[in-house]
C-alpha distance (Angstrom), angle and dihedral (degrees) to the residues before:
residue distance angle dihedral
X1 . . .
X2 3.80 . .
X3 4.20 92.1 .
X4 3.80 84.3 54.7
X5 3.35 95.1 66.1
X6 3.84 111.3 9.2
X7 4.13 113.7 114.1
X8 3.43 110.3 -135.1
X9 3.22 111.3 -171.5
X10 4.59 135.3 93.1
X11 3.58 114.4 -89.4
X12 4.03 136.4 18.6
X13 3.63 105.4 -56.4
X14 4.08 109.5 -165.6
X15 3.71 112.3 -118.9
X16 3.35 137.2 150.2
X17 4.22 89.9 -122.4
X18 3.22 89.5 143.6
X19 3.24 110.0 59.8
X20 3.62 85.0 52.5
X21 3.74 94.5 51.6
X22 3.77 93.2 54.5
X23 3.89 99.3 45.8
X24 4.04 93.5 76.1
X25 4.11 84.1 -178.2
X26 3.31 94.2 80.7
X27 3.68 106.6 38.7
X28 4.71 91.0 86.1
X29 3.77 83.8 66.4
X30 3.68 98.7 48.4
X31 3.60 96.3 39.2
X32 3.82 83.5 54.9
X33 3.74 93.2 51.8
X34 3.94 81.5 46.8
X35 3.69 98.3 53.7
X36 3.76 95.6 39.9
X37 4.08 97.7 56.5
X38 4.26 76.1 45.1
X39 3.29 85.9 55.3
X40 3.99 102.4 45.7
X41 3.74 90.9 42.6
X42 3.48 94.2 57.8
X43 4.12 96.1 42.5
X44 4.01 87.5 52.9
X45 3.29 91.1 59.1
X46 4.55 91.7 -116.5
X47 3.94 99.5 122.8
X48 4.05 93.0 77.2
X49 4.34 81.5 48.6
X50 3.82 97.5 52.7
X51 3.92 114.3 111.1
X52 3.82 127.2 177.2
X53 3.99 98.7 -149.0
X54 3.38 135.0 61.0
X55 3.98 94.6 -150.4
X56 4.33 123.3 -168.0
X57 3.61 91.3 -93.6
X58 3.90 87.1 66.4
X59 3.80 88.9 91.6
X60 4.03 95.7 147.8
X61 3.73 117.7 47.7
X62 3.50 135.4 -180.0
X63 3.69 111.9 -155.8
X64 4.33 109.1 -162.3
X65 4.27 110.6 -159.0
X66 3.91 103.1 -179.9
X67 3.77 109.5 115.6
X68 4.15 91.1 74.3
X69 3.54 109.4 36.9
X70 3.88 103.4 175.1
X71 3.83 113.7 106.9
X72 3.86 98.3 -117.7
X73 3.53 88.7 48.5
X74 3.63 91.6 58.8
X75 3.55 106.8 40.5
X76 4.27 79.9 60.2
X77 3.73 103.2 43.1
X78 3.70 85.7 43.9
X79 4.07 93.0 45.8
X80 4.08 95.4 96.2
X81 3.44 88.1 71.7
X82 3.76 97.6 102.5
X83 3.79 86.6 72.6
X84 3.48 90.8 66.3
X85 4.13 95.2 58.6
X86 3.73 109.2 140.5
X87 3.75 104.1 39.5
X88 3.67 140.1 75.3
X89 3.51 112.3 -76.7
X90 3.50 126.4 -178.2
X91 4.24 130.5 175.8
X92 3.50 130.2 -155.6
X93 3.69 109.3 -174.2
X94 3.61 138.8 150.3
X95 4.09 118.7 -49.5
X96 4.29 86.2 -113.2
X97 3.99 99.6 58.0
X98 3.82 94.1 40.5
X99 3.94 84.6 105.4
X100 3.72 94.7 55.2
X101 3.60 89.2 65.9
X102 3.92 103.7 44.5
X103 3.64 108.8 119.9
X104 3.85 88.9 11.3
X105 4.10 109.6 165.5
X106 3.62 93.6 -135.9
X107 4.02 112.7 22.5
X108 3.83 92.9 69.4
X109 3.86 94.6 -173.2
X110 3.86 128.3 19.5
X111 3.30 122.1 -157.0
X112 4.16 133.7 -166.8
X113 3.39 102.1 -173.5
X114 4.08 122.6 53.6
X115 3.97 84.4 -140.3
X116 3.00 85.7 72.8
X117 4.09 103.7 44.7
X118 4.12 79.1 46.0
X119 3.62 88.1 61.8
X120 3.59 101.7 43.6
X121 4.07 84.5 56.6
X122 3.20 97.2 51.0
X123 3.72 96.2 50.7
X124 4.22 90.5 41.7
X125 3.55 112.3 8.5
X126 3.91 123.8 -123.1
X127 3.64 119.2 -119.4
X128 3.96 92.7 -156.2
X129 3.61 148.5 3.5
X130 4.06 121.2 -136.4
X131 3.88 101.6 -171.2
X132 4.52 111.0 179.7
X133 4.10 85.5 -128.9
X134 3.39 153.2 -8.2
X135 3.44 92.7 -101.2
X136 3.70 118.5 130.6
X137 3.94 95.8 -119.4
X138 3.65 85.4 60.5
X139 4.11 95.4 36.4
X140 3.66 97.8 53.4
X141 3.66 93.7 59.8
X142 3.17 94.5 51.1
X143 3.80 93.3 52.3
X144 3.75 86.7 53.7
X145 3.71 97.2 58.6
X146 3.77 94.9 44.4
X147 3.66 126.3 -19.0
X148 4.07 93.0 -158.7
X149 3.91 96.9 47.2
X150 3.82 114.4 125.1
X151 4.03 110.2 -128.2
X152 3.58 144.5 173.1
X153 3.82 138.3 -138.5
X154 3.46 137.1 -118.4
X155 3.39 100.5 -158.5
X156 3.94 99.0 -4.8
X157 3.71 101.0 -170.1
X158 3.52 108.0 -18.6
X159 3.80 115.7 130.8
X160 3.58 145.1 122.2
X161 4.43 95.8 82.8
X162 4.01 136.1 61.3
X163 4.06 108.3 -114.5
X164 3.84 130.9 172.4
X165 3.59 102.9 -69.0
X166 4.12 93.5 -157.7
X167 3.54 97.4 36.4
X168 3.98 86.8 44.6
X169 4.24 88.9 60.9
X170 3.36 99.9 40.8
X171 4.01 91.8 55.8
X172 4.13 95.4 37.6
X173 3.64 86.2 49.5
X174 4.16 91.4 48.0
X175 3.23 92.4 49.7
X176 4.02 96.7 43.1
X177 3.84 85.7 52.3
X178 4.23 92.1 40.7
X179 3.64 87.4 -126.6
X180 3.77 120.7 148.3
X181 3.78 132.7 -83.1
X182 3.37 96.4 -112.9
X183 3.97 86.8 72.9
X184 3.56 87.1 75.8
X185 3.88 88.7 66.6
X186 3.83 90.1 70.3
X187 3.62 91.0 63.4
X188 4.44 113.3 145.6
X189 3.53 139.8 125.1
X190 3.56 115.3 -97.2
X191 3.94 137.9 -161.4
X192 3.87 141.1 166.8
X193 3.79 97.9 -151.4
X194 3.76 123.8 105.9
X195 4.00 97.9 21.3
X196 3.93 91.9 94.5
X197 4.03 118.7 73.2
X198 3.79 120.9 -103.8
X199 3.45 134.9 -127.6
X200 3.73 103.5 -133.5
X201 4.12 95.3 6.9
X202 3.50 120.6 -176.1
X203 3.68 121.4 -97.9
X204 3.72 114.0 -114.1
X205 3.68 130.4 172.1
X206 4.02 119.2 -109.0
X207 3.93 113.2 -98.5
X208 3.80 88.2 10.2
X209 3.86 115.7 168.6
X210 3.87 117.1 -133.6
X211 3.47 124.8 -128.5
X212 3.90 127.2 -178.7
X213 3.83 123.3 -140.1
X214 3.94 121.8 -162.5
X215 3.67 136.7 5.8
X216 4.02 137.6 -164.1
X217 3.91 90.4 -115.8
X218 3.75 120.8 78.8
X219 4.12 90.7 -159.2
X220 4.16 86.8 47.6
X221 3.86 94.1 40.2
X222 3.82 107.6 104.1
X223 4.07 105.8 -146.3
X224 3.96 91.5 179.2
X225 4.04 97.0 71.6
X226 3.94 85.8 119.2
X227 3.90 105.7 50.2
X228 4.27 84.9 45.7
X229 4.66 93.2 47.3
X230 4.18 79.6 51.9
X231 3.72 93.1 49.2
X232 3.95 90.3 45.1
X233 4.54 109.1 98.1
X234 3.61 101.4 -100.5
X235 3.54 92.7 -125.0
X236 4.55 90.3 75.0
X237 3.79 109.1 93.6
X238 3.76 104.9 -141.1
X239 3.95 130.3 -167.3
X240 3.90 118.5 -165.5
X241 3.54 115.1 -134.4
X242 3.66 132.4 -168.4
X243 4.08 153.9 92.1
X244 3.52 134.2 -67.4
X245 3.50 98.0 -82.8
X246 4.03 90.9 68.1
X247 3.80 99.7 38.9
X248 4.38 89.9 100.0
X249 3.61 87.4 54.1
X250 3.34 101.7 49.7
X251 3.92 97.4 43.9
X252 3.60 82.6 54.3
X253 3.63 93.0 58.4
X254 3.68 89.6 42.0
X255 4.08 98.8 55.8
X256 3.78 87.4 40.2
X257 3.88 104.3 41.1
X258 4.15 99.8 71.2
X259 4.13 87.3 -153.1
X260 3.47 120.3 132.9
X261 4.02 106.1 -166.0
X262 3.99 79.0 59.4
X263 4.09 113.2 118.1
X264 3.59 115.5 -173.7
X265 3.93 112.2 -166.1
X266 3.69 96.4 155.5
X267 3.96 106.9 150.6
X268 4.19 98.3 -6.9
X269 4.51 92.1 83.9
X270 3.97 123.6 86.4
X271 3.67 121.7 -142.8
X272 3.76 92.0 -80.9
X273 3.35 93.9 30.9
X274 3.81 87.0 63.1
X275 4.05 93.6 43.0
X276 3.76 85.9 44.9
X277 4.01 90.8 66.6
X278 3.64 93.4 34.7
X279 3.25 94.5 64.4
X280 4.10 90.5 51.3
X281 3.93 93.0 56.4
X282 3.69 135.2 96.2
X283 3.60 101.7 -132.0
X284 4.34 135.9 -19.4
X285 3.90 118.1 -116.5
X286 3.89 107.1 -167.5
X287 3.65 147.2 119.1
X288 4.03 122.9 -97.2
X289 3.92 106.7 -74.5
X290 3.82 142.4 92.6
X291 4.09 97.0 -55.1
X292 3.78 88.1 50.7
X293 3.89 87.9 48.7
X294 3.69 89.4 52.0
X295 3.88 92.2 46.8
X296 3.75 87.8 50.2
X297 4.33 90.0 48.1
X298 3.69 94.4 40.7
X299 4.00 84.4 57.4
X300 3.72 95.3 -109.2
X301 4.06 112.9 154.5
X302 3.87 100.6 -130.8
X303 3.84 140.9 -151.9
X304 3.96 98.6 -151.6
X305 3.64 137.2 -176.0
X306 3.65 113.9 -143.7
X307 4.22 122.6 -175.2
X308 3.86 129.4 -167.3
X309 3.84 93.5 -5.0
X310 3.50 107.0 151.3
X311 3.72 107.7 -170.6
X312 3.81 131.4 132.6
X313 3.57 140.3 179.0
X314 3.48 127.4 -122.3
X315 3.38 93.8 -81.5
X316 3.24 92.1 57.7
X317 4.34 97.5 -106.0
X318 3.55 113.3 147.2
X319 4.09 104.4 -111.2
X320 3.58 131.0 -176.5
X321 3.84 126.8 -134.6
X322 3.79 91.6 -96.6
X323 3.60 130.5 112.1
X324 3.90 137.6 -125.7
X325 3.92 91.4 -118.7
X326 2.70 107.8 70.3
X327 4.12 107.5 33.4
X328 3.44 114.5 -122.6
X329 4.21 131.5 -169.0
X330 3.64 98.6 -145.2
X331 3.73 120.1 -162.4
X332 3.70 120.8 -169.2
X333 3.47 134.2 -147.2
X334 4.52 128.8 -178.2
X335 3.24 93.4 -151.5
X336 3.66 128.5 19.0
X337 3.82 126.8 -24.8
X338 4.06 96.1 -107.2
X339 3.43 85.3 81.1
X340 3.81 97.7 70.8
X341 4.29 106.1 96.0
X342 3.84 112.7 -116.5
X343 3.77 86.8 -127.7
X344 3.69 95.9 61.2
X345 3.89 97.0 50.5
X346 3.94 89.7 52.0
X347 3.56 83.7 49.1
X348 3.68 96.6 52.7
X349 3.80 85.8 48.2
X350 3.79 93.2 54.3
X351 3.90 82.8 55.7
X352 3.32 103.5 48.8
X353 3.90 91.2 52.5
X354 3.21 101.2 52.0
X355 3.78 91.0 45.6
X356 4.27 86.6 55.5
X357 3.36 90.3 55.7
X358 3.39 107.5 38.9
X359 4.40 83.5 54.8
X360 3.95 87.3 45.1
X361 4.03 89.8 52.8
């Protein structure tokens, strides 16, 4: 069972392993899961592949992100890229986060078919394959573009607890590369979209403060958006930010909120679009999710609200899945993010204001 669980990877990655360890209950279904990927690996011929370096001669990679499809869990599993500046690097991922990576500094081609990866290798061969598991939505591909191809995992086997997503990539990928510990340290969310100018950009207010509307997770879907924009001074301009699935809540707090430096754009901004803006604000108020995650790439200090996120450091601190760069205010919840006060997210947006511009004096 030990690959099941075991975290390979430099440094103290926050998890919540032991939780899992402790809660024997659960540990037939992941040994199951364990055994079963065994299993397929073995039947498609992969074990005999497998490789636990990525060595100097590994000058053309193709790096396979299909087992977590959401955007924030992409832009972290994907984070240890950096460490691979200076080769070929190319992503196949699914058809939905394509955009995330245009203009990327590191994954020079992004593909969402593996047609087209299969293609690519057969007109310049791949030195290696770095697939996120050993999962068979992430195998099969990898078949398809070359069944003889040495790889790599991300995470391999591991399964069965939550752990640091960013921090997790950054150490897998220092130890896949047998680069030092201290790697780990430079551990952030990264993204190229938003930094070039726009044709028809949207119009945002200077010094505007970001707030995101919506979510796909009831328990992570912050209903309270309009009690915390009335407790905000007057005097912050504020944009709303977000997908589809918050644009009635924030045209409610638009038509009911008589405040005129507020700027809903909930559901009318593209990928870049979104990043673009971003990147023009002050600060990001949100709850955990892909806008946050975008915030936190784009470079955007943060005030987030984070709900039954049981990671801890080594010490045995609760964490959340931020990182140091950039400073986040994170506000926890156990059960769903509702239950964080109004007051204390204004409060935590005070703070993190006055801390950005007392480090910018």
């Amino acid at each position: 069972m030990r690959p099941s669980w075991h975290i390979d990877a430099l440094g103290d990655t926050p998890s919540d392993q032991t939780r899992f360890l402790s809660d024997w209950a659960s540990h037939p279904r992941w040994f199951l899961k364990f055994v079963k990927r065994l299993v397929i690996m073995r039947l498609l011929g992969q074990r005999g592949h497998l490789r636990n370096r990525i060595t100097e001669d590994d000058r053309k990679i193709l790096w396979i992100n299909l087992t977590a499809p959401s955007l924030g869990d992409a832009l972290m599993d994907t984070s240890g890229r950096v460490l691979l500046k200076g080769r070929e690097v190319h992503l196949l991922t699914h058809p939905k986060n394509a955009e995330l990576f245009a203009g990327d500094e590191i994954f020079s081609r992004v593909f969402t078919r593996p047609e087209e990866a299969r293609e690519e290798h057969q007109r310049h061969r791949y030195d290696l394959v770095l697939v996120d598991s050993f999962s068979p939505r992430s195998l099969r591909p990898k078949i398809l573009v070359d069944r003889a191809l040495p790889f790599v995992g991300l995470y391999g086997f591991l399964n069965g607890f939550e752990i640091h997503r960013t921090f997790f990539s950054f150490g897998r990928l220092a130890k896949l590369l047998s680069l030092p510990g201290s790697e780990v340290s430079r551990a952030r969310l990264t993204i190229s979209l938003g930094q070039s100018q726009l044709n028809a950009p949207p119009k945002v207010q200077e010094n505007s403060i970001a707030v995101g509307i919506g979510g796909e997770w009831s328990f992570r879907t912050y209903t309270r958006w309009r009690e915390v924009i009335e407790l905000l001074p007057p005097e912050w301009p504020l944009v709303m930010l977000g997908s589809s699935n918050g644009r009635e809540l924030a045209e409610q707090i638009e038509e009911r909120i008589g405040r005129e430096n507020l700027q809903n754009l909930v559901g009318h901004t593209s990928l870049e679009e979104t990043c673009w803006v971003l990147r023009r604000c002050q600060i990001y108020i949100g709850a955990d999710g892909g806008l946050w995650h975008l915030a936190s790439a784009c470079g955007v200090p943060s005030v987030v609200l984070i709900a039954d996120c049981g990671l801890f450091d080594a010490t045995g601190i609760r964490v959340g899945r931020d990182t140091l760069n950039p400073h986040s205010e994170v506000l926890h919840a156990e059960g769903g993010v509702d239950e964080v006060p109004p007051q204390r997210v204004v409060k935590a947006a005070e703070r993190l204001l006055l801390k950005k511009r007392e480090t910018s004096a």
